[in-house]
N, C-alpha and C positions, 0 to 999 in steps of 0.2 A: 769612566767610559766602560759598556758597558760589553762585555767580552764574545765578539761577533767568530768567536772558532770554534771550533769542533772538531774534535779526533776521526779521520775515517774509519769505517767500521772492518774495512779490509787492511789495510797497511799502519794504522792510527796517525798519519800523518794530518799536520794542524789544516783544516781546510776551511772555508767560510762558511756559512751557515745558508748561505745563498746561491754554493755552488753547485751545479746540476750534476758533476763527474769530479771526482779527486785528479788535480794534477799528477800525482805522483803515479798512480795504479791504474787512474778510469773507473776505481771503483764509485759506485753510487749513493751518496748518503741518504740514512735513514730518514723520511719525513716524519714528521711529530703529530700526531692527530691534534684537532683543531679542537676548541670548546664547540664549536656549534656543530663538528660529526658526531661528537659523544652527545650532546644533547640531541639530536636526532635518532643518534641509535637506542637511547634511554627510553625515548617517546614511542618507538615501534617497538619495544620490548616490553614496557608496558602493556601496550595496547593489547597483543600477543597473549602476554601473559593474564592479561584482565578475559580476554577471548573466551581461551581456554577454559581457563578455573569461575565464570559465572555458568549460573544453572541454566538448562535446556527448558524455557515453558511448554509444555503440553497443549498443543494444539487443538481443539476443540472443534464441533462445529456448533455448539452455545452460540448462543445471542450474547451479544458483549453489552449493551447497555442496560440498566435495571426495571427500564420499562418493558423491553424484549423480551426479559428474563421470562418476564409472567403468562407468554403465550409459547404454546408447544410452535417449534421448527418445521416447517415443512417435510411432509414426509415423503420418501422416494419411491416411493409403488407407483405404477401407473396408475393416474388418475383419470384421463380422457387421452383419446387418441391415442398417441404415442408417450405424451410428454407426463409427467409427477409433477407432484403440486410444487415442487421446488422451482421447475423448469418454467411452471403457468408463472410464478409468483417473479421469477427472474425477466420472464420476455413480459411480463404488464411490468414491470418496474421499467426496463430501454424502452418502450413504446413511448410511457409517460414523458421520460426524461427527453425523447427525442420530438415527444410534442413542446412541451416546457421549453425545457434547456439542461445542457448537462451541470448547468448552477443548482437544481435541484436534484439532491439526494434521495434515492428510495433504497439505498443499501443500508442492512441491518435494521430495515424495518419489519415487524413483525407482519406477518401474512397468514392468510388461511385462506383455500378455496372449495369450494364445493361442487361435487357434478352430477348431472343428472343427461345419461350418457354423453354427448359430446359440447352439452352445454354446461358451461361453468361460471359462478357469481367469483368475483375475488374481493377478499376484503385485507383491504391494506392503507400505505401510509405515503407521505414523502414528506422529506425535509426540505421548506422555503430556506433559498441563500441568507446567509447571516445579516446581508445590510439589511434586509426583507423581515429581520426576526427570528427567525432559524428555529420557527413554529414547526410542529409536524402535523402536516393535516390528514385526514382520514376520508380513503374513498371506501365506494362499494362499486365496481365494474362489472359487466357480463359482457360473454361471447361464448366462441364457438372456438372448438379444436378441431380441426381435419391433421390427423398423419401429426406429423411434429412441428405445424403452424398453427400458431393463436391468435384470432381475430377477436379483437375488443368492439363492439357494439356499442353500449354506453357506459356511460361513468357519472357518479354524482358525488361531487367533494363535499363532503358533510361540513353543515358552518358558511357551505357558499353556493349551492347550489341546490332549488327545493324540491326541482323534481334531477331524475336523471338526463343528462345532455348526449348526444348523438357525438361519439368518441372521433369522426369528424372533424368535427367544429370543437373542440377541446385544444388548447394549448394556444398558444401568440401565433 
């Protein structure tokens, strides 16, 4: 049988291993940590310590895939209006995607715009949703900047469309 007593830690009187207070004192026996606290505390001590001691990456604003690599980044000078080619390149990416769907992607695609005072061509890309192929196709867009609004005029997705289409009638 298998010895259910234990010394209290205030008087060492025999007390059960079950009891919440020592008959004798009141005093209170020590509980015994459990395997699954120390395995919990092990897991968050790790984790902690893995935290810490891995390397901090340097954040960039590089293009991350190696097709991207090959076209310079948007630069941030004012290009027309108000807005830099970064800002033209980001509001024709949400136009598109809001004609489309936000199942396509035009983030991390490579872009370049050009102006000739507040009109601008854009030439860029999006990514078709994966069931679709998760092809990147390649437009060429124009509009106009007034102030730090950009209005898309047409668009023609290269591979699907032979002349330019009235930005419109673009998307489902």
């Amino acid at each position: 049988m298998a010895n259910k007593l234990t010394p209290c830690p205030d008087c060492g009187h025999q007390i059960s291993k079950q009891a919440k207070a020592c008959p004798n004192c009141g005093g209170k026996p020590k509980r015994r940590t459990t395997a699954t606290t120390w395995v919990i505390t092990g897991l968050i001590a790790f984790i902690l310590i893995g935290s810490a001691l891995s390397p901090i990456e340097p954040t960039t604003d590089a293009p991350s895939s190696p097709a991207a690599s090959t076209h310079p980044a948007p630069t941030k000078q004012t290009l027309a209006g108000n807005l830099t080619e970064q800002d033209i390149c980001n509001t024709a990416g949400l136009l598109i995607r809001r004609s489309l769907s936000n199942a396509y992607r035009t983030i991390d695609i490579p872009c370049s715009v050009t102006a000739d005072n507040n009109q601008v061509s854009i030439n860029a890309g999006y990514r078709v949703p994966q069931p679709m192929g998760g092809h990147t196709l390649r437009y060429t867009a124009t509009g106009q900047v007034t102030g730090r609004n950009l209005r898309i005029n047409t668009i023609r997705v290269h591979g699907v469309d032979d002349q330019p289409v009235d930005f419109a009638e673009f998307g489902f």
